[in-house]
C-alpha positions in Angstrom: 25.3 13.6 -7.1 24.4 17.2 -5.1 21.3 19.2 -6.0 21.6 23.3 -5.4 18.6 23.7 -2.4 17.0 26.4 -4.6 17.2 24.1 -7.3 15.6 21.5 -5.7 12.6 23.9 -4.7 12.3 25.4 -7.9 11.2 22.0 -9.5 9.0 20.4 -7.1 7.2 23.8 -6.9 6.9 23.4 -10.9 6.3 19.6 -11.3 3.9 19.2 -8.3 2.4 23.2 -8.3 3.2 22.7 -4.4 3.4 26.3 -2.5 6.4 26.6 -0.3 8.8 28.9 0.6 13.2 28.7 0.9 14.2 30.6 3.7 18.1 30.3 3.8 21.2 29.9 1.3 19.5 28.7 -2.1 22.9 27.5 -3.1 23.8 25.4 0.0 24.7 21.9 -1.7 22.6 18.6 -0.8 24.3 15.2 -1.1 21.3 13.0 0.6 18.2 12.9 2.0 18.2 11.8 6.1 16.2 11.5 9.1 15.9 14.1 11.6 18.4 12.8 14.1 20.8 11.9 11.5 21.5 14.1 8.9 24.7 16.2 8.3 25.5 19.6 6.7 25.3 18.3 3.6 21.5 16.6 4.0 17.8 18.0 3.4 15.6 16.3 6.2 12.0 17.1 7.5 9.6 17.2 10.9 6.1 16.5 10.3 4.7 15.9 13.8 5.5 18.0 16.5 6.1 15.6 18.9 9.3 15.2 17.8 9.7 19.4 17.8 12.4 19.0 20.2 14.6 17.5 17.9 14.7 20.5 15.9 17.6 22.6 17.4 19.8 19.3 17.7 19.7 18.9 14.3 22.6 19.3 12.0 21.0 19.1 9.0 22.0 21.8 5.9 17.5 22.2 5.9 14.6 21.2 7.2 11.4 21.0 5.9 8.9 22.4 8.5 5.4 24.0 8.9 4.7 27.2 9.7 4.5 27.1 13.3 7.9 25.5 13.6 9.7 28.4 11.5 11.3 30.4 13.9 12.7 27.1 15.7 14.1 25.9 12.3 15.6 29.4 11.5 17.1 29.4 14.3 19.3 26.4 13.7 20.0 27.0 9.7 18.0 26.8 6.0 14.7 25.5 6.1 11.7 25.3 3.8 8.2 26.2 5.4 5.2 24.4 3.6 1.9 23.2 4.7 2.2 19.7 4.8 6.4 18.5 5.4 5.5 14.8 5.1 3.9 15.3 1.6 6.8 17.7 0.4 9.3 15.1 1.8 7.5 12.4 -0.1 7.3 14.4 -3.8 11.2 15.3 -2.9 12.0 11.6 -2.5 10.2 11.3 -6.6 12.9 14.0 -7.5 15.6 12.8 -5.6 15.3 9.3 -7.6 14.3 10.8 -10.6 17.5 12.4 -10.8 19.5 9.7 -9.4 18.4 6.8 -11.3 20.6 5.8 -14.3 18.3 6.4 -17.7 17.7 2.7 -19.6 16.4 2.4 -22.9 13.6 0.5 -24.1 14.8 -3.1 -25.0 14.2 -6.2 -25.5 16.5 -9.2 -24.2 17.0 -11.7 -26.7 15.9 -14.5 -24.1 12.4 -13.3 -23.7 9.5 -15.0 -25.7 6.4 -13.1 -27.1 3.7 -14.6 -29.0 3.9 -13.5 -32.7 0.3 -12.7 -31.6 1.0 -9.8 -28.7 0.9 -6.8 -28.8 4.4 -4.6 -27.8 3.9 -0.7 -28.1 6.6 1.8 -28.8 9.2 2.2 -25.9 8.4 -1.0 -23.9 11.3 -2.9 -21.8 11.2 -7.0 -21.7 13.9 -8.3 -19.5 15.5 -11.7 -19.8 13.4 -15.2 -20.0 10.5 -13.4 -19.6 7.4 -14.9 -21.5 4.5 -13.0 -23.6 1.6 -14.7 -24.3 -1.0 -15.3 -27.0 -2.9 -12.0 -27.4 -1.1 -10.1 -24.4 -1.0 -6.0 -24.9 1.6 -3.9 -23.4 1.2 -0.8 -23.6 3.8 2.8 -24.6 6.6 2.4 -21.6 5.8 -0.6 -19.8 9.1 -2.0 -18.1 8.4 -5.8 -18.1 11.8 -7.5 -16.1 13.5 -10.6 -16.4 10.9 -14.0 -15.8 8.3 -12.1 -15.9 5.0 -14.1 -17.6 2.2 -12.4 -19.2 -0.5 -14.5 -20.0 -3.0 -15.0 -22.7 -5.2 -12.2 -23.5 -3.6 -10.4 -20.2 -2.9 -6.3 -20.3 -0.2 -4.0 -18.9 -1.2 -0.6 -19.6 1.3 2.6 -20.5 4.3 3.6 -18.0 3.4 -0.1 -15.4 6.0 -1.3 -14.7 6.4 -5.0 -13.2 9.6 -6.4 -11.6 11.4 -9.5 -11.4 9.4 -13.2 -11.4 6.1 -11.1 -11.8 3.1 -13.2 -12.9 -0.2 -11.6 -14.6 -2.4 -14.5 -15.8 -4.6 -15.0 -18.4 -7.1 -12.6 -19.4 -6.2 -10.0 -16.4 -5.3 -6.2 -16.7 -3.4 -3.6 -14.9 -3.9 0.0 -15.6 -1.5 2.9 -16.9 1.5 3.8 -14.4 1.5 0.5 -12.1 4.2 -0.7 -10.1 4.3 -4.1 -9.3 7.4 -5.7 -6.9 8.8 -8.9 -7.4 7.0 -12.0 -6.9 3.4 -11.0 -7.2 0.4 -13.4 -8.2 -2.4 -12.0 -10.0 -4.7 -13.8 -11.4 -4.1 -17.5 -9.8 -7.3 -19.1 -9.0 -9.1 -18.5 -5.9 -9.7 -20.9 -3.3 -13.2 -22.7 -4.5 -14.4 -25.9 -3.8 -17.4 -28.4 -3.4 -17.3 -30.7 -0.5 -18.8 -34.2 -1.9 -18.5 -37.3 -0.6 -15.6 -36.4 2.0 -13.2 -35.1 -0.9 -13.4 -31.6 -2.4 -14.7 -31.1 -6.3 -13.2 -28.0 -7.7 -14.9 -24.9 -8.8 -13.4 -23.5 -11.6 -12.6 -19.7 -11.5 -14.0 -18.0 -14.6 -13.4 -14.6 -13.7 -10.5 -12.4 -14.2 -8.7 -9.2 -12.0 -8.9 -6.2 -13.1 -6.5 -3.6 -11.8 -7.0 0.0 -12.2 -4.4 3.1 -12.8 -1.6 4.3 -10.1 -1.9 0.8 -8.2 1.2 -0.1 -6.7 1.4 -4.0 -5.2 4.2 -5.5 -2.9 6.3 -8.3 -3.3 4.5 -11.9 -3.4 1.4 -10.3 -2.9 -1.1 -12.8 -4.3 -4.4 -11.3 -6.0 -6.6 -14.4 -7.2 -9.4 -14.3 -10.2 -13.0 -14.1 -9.7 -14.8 -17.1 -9.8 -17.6 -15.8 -11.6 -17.1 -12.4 -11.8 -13.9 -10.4 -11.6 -11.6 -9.1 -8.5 -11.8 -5.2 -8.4 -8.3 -3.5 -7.4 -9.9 0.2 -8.3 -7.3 3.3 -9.1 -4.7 4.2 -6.3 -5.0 1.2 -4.2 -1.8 0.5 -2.6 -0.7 -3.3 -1.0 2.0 -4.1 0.8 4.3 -7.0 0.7 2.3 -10.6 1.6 -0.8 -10.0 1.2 -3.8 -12.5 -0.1 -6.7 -11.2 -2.2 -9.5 -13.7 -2.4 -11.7 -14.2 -5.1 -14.3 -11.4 -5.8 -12.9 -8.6 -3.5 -13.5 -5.2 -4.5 -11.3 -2.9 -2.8 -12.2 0.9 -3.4 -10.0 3.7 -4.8 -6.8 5.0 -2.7 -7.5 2.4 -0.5 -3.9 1.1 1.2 -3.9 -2.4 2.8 -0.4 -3.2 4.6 1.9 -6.0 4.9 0.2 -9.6 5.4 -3.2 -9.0 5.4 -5.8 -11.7 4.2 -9.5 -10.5 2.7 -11.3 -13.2 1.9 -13.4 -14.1 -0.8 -16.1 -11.7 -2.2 -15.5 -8.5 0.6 -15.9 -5.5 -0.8 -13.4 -2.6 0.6 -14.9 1.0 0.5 -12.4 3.8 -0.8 -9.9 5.6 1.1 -10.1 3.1 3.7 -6.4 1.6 5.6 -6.4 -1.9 6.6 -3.3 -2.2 9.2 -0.6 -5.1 9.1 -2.0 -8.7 9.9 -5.7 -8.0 9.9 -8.4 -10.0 8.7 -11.1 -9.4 6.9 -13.9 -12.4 6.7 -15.4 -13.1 3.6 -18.7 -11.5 1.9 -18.3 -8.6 4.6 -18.3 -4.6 3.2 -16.6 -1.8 5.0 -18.1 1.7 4.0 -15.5 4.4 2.9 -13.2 5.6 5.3 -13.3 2.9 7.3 -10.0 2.8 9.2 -9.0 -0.7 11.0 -5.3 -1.0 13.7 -3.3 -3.7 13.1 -3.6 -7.2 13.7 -7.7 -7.3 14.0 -9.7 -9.2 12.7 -12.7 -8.1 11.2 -15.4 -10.2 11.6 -18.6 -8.5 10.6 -19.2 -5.7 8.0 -18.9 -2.0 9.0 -20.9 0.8 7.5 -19.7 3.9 9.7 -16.6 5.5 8.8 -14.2 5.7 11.3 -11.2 4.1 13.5 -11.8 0.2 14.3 -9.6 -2.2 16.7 -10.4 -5.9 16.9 -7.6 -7.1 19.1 -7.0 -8.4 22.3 -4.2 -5.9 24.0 -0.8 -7.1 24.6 0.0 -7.7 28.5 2.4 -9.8 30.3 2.0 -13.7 30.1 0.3 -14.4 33.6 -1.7 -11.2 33.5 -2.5 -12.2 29.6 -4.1 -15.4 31.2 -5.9 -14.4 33.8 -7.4 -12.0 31.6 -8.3 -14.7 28.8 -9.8 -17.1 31.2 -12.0 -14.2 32.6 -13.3 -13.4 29.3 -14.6 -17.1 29.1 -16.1 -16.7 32.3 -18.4 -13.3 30.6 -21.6 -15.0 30.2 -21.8 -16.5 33.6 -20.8 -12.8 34.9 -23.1 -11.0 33.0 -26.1 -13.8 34.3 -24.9 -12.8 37.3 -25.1 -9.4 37.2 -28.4 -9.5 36.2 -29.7 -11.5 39.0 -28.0 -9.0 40.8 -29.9 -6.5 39.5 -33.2 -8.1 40.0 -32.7 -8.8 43.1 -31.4 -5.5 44.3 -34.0 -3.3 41.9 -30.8 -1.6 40.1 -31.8 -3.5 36.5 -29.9 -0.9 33.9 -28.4 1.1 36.7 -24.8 -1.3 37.7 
């Protein structure tokens, strides 16, 4: 399918209200969406960070989608459309672009899937094959439910969620309106509680549900596990990647986006707008205020109130300079001892 560029401008600036202007052919033809380095005379591409500025000129792309103080460079090359914010027009473009490209499917439901004479199954919901409705479940106007998908007892799916393949939303949990849920993701399993006694573990049942706010969107296998007492929090706009594990009584805050394999463990509360980068940790019962910000791979071992930008990882080096390094840093209390003898010694205390 090819969208008409002025077309394509027209209805993002009337669907999102966005402010941005076409300079260039309006009816140049668009067949895809492509990076930068990429894209042909036929694509719509964009530059967001002007670090990659120099790519600009080389690029063969039918438009561009730029700021304002990349305009005369873009120009200069062919069509380009000049907005404040490229990366945010480029993302609202990529909702058109599959709005238009994906094929319509009505509401049905597959005669292998089994509901509960006791759910409830607004107008215009979707249940794919062999998936399972249980006793008192409530889906609401929309929902697209796919094949092996299992809704517990008493669970909810509100209007417009939708969940995909092998999806799993136990009993008595809830996910708000417009959801998307990939395939293979746990909520509601139990969390991980038990009672050492006797050299054996006694099991602590978890009474508590999840509760999963509006515009959430959760990645494949990610596993969110119920409250033991009280519920797990997901609040409105979180976003998690693929692989990650939610303990039991996490709160994480609104628009809030934890990426791919993360762990937080059981009863950390999250602040809002916060980003939690691949492979990090977060220890249990710890809080991070709003905002807070951690890199990749840390691990987050006591709770931060500051907002702000926070690295817990040792830096990657080569292997022999990796170990000298890490048997130096076993070495920092004797160092620091005798620094400070230094220091008495010499007068210098506070001054080395």
């Amino acid at each position: 399918m090819t969208l008409r560029l002025g077309d394509i401008v027209a209805e993002i600036a009337s669907q999102f209200e966005v402010v941005a202007r076409l300079v260039g052919d309006p009816d140049l033809l668009i067949e895809h969406l492509a990076p930068l380095e990429t894209a042909g005379p036929r694509d719509i591409s964009f530059l967001s960070h002007p670090k990659y500025a120099a790519k600009l000129p080389l690029s063969a792309a039918a438009c561009v989608i730029v700021t304002p103080a990349l305009e005369s460079v873009a120009v200069a090359r062919g069509a380009c459309i000049v907005v404040a914010d490229p990366y945010l027009y480029f993302a609202r473009l990529t909702q058109l672009w599959k709005r238009k490209h994906s094929r319509e499917v009505p509401a049905s439901i597959h005669p292998s899937a089994w509901i509960d004479p006791s759910a409830r199954i607004a107008a215009g919901v979707s249940i794919g094959a062999f998936a399972c409705i249980h006793a008192g479940a409530v889906i609401g106007e929309d929902a697209r439910i796919a094949e092996h998908c299992v809704i517990g007892p008493g669970a909810t799916v509100g209007r417009q969620t939708r969940l995909s393949a092998r999806v799993a939303l136990a009993e008595g949990c809830s996910i708000g309106e417009r959801g998307i849920v990939h395939p293979g993701a746990v909520i509601g399993a139990d969390g991980f509680g038990f009672a050492p006694t006797e050299g054996r573990w006694e099991k602590i049942e978890q009474l508590g549900a999840v509760r999963i706010g509006d515009d959430v969107e959760i990645g494949a296998n990610t596993c969110i596990d119920r409250g033991a007492l009280q519920d797990t929090v997901i609040e409105d706009g979180v976003k998690l990647d693929n692989l990650i594990q939610i303990g039991h009584n996490v709160r994480i805050g609104k628009h809030s986006a934890l990426a791919g394999c993360v762990g937080v463990a059981g009863s950390a509360t999250i602040g809002a707008h916060c980003t939690v980068g691949g492979g990090s940790v977060v220890l249990g019962h710890l809080v991070l205020a709003d905002h807070v910000h951690i890199s990749a791979a840390s691990c987050v071992t006591r709770s931060i109130l500051k907002p702000g930008q926070y690295t817990g990882l040792f830096p990657i080096d080569d292997n022999t300079a990796w170990e000298k390094n890490a048997a130096s840093l076993k070495q920092l209390h004797a160092l620091r001892d005798r620094i400070k003898q230094v220091e008495k010694t010499t007068g210098t205390t506070g001054k080395i």
